[in-house]
DRENDO-1510 file (C-alpha; in Angstrom, 1 decimal, always signed):
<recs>
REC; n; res; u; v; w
REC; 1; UNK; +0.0; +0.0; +0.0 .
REC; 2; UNK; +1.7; +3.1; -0.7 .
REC; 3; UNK; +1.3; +6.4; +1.1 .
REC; 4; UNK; -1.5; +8.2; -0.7 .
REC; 5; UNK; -3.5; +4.8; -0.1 .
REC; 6; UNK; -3.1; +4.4; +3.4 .
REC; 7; UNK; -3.6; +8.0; +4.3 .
REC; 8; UNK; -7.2; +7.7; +1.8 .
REC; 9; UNK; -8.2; +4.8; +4.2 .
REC; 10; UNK; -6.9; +6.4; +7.6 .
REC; 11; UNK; -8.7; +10.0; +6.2 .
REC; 12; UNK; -12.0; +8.1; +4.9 .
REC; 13; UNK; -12.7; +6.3; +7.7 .
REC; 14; UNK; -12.4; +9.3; +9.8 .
REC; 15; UNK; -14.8; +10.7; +7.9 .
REC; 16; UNK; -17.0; +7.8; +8.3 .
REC; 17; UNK; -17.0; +7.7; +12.0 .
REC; 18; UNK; -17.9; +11.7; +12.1 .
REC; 19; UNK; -21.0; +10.9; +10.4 .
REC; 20; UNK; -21.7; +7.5; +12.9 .
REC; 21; UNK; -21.5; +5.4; +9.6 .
REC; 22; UNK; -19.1; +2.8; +11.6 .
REC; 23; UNK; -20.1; -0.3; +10.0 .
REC; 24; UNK; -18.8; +1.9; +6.8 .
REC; 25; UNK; -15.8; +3.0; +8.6 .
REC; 26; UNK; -15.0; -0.8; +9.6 .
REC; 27; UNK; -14.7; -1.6; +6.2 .
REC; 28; UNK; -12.9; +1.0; +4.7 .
REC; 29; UNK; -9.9; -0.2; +7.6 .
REC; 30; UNK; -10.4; -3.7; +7.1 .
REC; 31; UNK; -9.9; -3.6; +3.3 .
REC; 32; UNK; -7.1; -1.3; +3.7 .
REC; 33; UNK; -5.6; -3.4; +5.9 .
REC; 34; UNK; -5.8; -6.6; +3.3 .
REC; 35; UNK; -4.1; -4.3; +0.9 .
REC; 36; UNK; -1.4; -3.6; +3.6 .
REC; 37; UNK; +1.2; -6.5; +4.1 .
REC; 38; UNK; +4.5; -6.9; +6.4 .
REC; 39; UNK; +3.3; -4.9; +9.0 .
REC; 40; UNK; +5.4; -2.2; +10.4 .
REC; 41; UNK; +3.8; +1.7; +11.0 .
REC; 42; UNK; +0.7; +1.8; +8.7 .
REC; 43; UNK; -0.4; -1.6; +9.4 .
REC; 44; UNK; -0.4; -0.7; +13.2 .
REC; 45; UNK; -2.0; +2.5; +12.6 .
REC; 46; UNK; -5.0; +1.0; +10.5 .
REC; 47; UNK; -4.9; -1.6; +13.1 .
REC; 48; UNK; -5.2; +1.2; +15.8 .
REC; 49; UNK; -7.8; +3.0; +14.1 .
REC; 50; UNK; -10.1; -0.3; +13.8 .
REC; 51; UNK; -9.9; -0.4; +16.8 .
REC; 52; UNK; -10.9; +2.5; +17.8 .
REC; 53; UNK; -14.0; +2.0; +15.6 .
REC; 54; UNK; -14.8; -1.3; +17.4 .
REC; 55; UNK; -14.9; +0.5; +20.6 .
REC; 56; UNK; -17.1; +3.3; +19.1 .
REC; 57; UNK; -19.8; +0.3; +17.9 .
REC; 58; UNK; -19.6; -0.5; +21.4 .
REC; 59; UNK; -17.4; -4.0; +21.0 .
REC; 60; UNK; -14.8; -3.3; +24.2 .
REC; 61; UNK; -13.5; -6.9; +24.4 .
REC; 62; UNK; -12.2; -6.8; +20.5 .
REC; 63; UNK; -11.4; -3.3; +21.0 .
REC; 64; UNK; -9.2; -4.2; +23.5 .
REC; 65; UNK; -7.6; -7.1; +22.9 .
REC; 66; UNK; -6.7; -5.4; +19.3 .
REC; 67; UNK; -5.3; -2.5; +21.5 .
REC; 68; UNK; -2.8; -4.6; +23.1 .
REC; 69; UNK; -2.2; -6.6; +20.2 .
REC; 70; UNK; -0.7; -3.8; +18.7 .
REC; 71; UNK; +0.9; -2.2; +21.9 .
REC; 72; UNK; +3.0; -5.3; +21.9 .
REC; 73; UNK; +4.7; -4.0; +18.9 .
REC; 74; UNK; +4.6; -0.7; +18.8 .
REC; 75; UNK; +4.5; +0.6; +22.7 .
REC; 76; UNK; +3.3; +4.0; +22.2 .
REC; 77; UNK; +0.8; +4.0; +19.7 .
REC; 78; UNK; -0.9; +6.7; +20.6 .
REC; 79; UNK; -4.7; +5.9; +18.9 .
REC; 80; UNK; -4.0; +2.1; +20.5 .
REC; 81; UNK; -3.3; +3.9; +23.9 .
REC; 82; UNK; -6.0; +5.5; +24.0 .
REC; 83; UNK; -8.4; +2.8; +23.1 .
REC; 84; UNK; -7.0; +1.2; +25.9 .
REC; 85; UNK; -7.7; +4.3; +28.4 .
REC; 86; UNK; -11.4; +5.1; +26.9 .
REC; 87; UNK; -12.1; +1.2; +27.6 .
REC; 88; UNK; -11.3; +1.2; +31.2 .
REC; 89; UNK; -13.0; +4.5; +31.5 .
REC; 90; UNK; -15.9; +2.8; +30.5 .
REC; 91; UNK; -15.3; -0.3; +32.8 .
REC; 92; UNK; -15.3; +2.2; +35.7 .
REC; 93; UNK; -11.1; +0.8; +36.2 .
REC; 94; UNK; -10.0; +4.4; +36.3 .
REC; 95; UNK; -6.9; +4.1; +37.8 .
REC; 96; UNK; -5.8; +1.9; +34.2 .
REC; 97; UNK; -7.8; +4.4; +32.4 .
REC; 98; UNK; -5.4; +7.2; +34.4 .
REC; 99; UNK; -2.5; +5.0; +33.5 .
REC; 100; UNK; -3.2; +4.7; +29.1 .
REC; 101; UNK; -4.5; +8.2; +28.7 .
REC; 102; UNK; -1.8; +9.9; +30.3 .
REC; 103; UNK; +0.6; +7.9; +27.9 .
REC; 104; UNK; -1.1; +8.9; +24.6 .
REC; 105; UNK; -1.8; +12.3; +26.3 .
REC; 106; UNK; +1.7; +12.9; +26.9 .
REC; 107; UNK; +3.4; +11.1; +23.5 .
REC; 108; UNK; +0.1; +13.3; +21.6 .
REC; 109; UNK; -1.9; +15.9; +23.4 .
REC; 110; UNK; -4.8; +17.0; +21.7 .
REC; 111; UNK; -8.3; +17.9; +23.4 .
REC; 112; UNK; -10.1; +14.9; +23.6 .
REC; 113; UNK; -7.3; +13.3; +25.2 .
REC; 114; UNK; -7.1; +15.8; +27.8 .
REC; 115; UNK; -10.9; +15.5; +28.8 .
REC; 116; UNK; -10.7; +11.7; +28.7 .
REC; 117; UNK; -7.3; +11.9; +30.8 .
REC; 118; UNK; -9.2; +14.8; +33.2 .
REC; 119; UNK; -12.4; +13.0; +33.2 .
REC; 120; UNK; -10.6; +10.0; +34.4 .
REC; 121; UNK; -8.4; +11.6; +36.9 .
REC; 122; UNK; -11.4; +13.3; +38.3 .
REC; 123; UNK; -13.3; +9.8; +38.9 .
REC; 124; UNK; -10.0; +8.4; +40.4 .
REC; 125; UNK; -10.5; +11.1; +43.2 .
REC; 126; UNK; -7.9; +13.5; +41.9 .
REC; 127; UNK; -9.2; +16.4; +41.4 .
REC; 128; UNK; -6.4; +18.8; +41.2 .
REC; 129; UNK; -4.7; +17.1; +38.8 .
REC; 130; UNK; -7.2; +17.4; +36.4 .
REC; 131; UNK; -7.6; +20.9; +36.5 .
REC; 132; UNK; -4.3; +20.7; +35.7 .
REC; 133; UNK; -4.8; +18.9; +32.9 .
REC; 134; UNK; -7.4; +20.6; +31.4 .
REC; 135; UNK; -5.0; +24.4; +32.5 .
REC; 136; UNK; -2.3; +22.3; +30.2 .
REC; 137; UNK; -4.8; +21.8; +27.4 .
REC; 138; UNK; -6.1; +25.2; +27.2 .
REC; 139; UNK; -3.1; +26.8; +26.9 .
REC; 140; UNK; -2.6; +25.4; +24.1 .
REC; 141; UNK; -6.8; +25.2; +22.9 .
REC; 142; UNK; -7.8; +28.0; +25.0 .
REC; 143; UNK; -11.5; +28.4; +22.5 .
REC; 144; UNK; -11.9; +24.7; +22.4 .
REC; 145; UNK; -15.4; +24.7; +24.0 .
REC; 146; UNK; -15.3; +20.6; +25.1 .
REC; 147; UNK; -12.2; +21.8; +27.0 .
REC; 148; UNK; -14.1; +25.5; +28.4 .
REC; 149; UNK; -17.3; +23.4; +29.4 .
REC; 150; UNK; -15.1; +20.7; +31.4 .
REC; 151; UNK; -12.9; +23.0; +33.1 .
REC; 152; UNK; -15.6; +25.3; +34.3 .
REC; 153; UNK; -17.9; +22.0; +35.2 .
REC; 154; UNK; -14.3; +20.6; +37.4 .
REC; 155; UNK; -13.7; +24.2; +39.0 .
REC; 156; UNK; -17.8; +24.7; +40.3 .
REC; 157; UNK; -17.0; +21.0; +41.6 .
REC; 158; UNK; -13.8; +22.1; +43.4 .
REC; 159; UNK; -15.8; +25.0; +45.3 .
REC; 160; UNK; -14.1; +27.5; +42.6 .
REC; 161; UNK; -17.1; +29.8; +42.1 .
REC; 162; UNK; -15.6; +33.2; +42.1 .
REC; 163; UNK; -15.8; +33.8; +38.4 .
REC; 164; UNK; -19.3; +33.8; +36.6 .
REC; 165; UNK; -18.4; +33.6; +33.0 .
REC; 166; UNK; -15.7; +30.6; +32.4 .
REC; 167; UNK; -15.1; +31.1; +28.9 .
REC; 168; UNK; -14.6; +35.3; +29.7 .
REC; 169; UNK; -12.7; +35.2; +32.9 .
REC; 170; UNK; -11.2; +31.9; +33.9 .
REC; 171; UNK; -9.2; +31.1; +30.4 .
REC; 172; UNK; -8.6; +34.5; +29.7 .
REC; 173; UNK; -5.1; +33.8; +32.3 .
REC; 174; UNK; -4.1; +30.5; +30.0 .
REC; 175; UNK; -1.9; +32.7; +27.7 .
REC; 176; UNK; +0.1; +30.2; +24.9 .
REC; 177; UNK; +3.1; +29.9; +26.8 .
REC; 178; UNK; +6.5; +30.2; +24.5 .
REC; 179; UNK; +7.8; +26.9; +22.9 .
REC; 180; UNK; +11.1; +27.9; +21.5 .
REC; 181; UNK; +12.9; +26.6; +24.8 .
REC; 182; UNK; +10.4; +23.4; +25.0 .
REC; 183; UNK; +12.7; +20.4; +23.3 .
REC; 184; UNK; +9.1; +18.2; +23.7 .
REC; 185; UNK; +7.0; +20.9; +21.9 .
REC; 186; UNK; +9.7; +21.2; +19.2 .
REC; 187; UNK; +10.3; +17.5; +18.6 .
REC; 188; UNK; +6.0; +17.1; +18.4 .
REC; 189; UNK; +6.1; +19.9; +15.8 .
REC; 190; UNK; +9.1; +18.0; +14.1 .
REC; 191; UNK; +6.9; +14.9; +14.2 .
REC; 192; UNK; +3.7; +16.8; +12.7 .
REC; 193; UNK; +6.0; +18.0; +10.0 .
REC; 194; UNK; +7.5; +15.1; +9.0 .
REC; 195; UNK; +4.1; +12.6; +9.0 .
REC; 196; UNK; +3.3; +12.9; +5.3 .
REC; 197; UNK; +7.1; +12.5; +4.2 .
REC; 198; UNK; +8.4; +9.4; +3.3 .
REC; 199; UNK; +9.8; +7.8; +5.6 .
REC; 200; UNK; +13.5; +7.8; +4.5 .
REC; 201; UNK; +13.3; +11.6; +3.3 .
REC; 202; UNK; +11.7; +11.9; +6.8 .
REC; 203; UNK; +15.1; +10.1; +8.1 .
REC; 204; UNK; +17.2; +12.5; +6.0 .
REC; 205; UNK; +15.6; +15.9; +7.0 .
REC; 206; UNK; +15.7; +15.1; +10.6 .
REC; 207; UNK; +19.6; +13.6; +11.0 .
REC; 208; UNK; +20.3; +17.1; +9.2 .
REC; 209; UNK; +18.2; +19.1; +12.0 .
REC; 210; UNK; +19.5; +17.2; +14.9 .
REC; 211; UNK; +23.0; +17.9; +14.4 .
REC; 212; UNK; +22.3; +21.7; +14.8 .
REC; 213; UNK; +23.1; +23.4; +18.1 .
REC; 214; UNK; +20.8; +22.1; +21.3 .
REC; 215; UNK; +18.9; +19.8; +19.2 .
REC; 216; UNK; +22.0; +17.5; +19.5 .
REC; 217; UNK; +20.8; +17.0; +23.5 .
REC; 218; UNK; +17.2; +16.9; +22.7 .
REC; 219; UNK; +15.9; +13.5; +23.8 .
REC; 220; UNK; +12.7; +13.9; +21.9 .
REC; 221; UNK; +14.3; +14.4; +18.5 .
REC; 222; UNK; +16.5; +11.1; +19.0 .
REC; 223; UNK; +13.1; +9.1; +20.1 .
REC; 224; UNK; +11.4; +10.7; +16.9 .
REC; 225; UNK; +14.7; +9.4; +14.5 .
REC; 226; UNK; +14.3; +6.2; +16.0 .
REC; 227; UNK; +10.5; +6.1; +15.0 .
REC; 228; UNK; +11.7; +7.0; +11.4 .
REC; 229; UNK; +14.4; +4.7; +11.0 .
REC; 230; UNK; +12.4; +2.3; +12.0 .
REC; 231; UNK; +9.4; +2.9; +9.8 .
REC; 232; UNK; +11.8; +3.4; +6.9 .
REC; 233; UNK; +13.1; -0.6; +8.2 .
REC; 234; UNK; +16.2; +0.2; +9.6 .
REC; 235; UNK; +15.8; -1.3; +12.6 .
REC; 236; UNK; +19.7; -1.4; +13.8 .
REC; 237; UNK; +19.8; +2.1; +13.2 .
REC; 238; UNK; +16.7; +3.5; +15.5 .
REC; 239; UNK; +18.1; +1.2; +18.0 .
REC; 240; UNK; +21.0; +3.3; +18.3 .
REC; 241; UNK; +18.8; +6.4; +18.2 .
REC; 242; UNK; +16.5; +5.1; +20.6 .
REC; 243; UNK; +20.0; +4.4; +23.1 .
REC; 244; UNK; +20.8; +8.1; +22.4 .
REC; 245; UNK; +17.2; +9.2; +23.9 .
REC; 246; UNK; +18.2; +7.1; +26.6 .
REC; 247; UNK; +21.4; +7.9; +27.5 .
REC; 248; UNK; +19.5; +11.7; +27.4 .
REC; 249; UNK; +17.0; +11.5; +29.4 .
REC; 250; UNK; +17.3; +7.7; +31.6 .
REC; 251; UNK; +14.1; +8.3; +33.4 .
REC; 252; UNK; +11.8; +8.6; +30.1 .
REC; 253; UNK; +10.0; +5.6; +30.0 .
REC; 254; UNK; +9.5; +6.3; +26.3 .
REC; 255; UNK; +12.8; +6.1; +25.4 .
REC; 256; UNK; +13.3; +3.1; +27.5 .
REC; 257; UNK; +10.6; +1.2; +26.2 .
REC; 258; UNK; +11.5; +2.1; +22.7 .
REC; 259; UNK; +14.9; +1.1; +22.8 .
REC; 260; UNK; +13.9; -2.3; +25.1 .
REC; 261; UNK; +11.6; -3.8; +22.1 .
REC; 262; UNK; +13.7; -2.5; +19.4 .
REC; 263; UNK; +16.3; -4.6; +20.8 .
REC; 264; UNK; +14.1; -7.2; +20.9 .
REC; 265; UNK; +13.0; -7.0; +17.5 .
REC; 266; UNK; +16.6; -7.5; +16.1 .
REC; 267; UNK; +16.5; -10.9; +18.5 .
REC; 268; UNK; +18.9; -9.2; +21.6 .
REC; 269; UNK; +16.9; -10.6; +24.0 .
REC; 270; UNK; +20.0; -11.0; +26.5 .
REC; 271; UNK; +20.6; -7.3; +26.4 .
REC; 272; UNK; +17.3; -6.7; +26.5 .
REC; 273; UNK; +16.1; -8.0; +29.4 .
REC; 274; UNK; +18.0; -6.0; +32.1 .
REC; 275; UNK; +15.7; -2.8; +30.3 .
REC; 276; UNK; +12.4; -4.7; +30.5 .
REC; 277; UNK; +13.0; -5.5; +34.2 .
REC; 278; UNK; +13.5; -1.5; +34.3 .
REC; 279; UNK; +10.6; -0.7; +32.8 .
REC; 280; UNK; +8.6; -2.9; +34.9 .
REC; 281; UNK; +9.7; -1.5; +38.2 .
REC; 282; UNK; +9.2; +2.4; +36.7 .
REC; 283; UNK; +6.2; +1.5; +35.3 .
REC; 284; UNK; +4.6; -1.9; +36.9 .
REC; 285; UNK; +1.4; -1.7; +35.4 .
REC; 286; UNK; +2.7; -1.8; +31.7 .
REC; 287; UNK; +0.8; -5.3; +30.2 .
REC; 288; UNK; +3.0; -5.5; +27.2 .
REC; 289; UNK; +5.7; -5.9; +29.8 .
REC; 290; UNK; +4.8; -8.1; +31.9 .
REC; 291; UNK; +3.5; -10.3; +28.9 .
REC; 292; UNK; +7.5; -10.0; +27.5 .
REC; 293; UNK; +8.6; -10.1; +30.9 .
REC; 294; UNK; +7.4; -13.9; +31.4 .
REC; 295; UNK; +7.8; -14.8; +28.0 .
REC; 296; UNK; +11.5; -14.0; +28.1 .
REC; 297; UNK; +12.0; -14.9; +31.2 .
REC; 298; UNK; +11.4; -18.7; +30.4 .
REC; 299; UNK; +13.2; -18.6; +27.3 .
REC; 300; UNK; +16.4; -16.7; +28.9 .
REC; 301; UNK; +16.1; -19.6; +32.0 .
REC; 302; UNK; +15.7; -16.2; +34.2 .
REC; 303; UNK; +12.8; -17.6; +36.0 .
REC; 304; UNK; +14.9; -17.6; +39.5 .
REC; 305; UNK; +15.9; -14.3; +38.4 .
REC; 306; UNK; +12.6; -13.6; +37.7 .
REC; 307; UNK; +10.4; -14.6; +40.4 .
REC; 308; UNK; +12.9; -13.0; +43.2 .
REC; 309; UNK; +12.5; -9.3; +40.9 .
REC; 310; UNK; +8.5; -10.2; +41.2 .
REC; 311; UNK; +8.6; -10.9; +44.7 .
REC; 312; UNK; +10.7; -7.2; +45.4 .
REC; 313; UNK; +8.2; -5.4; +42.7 .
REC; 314; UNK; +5.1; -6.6; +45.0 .
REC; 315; UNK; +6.4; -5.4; +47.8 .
REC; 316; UNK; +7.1; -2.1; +46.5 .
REC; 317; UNK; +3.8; -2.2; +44.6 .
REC; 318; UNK; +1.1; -4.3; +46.6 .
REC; 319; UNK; -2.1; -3.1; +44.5 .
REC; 320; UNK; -0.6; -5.0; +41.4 .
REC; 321; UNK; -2.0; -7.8; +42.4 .
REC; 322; UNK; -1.9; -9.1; +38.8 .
REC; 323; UNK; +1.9; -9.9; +39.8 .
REC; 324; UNK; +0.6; -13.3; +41.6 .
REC; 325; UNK; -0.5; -14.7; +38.3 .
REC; 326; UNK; +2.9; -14.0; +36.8 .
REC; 327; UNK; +4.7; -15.9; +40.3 .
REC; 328; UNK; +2.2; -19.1; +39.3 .
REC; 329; UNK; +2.9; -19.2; +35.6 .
REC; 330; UNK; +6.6; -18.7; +36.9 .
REC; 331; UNK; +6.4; -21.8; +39.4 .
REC; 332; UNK; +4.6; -23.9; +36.7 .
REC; 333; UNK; +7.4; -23.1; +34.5 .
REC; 334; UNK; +10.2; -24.0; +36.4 .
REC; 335; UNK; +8.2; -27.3; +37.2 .
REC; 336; UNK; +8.1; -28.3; +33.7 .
REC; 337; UNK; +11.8; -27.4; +33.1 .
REC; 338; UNK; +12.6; -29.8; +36.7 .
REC; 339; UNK; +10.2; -32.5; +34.6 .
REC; 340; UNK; +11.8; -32.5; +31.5 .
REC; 341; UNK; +15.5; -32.1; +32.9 .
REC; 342; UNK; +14.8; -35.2; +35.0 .
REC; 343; UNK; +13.5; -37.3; +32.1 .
REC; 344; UNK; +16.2; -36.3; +30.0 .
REC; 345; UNK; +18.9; -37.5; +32.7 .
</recs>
């Protein structure tokens, strides 16, 4: 499929959903996707995108399970992410919806992100957080009126009832702040710029820009190479971008996620594995993880390893109680290797 194709089908079925024609919509994504082989970025964006039409129809268990299908291979896949947050929003499991939408919120802010996030920030009993959120948002939105209605409804709820005309008085403070210093903002704009370009040309004009002054330091711009190279199938090289975004900026789970399953992708499971126990512990509720996390940790014959990191992370994280299930599947796995070592001797 080349790129006038897939961004007809991603553009289409947009336009479908607007209008509540989903069934439509489903089509247009699941023919686009037949004309779509090897996988890689467009296939997991159509992917993402179905997805999100299932869950508009109302089917949250495909929705879902397509989510993390493609969240597996692509981490942060923002319209996947998303799905993800809107369906536990739905289920009422706000803390997970807290956990998704703040992802995609922060990889891609746009409005709607930043009412689900508030909405379910709000419903997870922090409120001041949202209206920090929502402050965030209309900086950069300040006439969205999705955004205006929210805010106002949040602040009224927070006993804030000292202004009488939100759109007038309470935004009018929310001034755009100045991006020129922000190496997030400028790396978003980068990625906006380059999302029509072919994906090598995209590669070209941004290792030109990124050699240029503080841009060299800018972790953002090194996670956005890797994202090209990798669309343009280079994987080697975005794993050594993704290791510069890194070695940037070690606490951005981004980068570290990035840089874990490219790693993995080339088949470095060895060095990668020391990352994804990272990842876990910085970010515990992460399901592509922990799905990795056991499936590696039987191959690598880590599961002693294993089991003693699971048995620190619950004691550091108690509420994960999802952390028991991995310890069982552990146990029975180190059964069956006992078994089949003692059949073989």
């Amino acid at each position: 499929m080349d790129r006038e194709d897939f961004k007809s089908a991603v553009d289409t079925s947009w336009r479908l959903r607007r209008e509540k024609r989903l069934h439509e919509a489903e089509l247009v994504l699941h023919e686009a996707l037949e004309n779509c082989a090897g996988g890689g970025y467009r296939q997991n964006t159509l992917r993402a995108n179905l997805a999100d039409v299932l869950l508009r129809q109302g089917r949250t268990g495909e929705a879902k399970t397509l989510a993390l299908e493609i969240l597996a291979k692509e981490p942060g896949q923002v319209t996947a992410l998303t799905v993800l947050g809107v369906t536990a929003l739905k289920k009422k499991e706000y803390a997970e919806a807290v956990e998704n939408l703040s992802k995609a919120n922060e990889r891609i802010p746009n409005p709607y992100r930043a009412g689900r996030l508030a909405y379910a920030l709000e419903m997870d009993g922090q409120m001041e957080k949202a209206i920090n959120v929502l402050e965030e948002a209309l900086r950069n939105h300040p006439a969205d009126g999705y955004l205006l209605k929210q805010y106002g409804g949040l602040k009224r709820k927070a006993g804030v009832n000292n202004t009488n005309n939100i759109e007038e008085n309470s935004v009018r403070s929310l001034t755009p702040p100045s991006k020129e210093d922000d190496p997030f903002a400028y790396a978003e704009r980068m990625r906006l710029r380059l999302q029509e370009t072919d994906p090598e040309e995209a590669v070209r004009q941004l290792e030109k820009i990124i050699k240029v002054g503080r841009r060299k330091t800018n972790p953002h711009l090194h996670l956005l190479l890797g994202d090209l190279r990798r669309r343009a199938g280079d994987e080697p090289a975005a794993t050594v971008a993704y290791r510069r975004a890194l070695e940037l900026a070690p606490e951005n789970i981004y980068a570290l996620s990035h840089l874990l399953f490219s790693l993995r992708r080339l088949g470095e499971k060895e060095e990668a594995w020391p990352l994804l126990k990272q990842l876990l512990a910085a970010d515990p509720g992460n399901r592509a993880a922990k799905a990795t996390f056991l499936k590696d940790a039987v191959e690598l014959r880590k599961i002693e390893e294993a089991t003693a990191f699971l048995e620190e992370l619950l004691r550091e994280f108690p509420q994960h109680k999802e952390f028991y299930g991995l310890l069982k599947k552990l146990a029975r796995a180190k059964k069956a290797d006992k078994t089949v070592k003692g059949e073989k001797e």
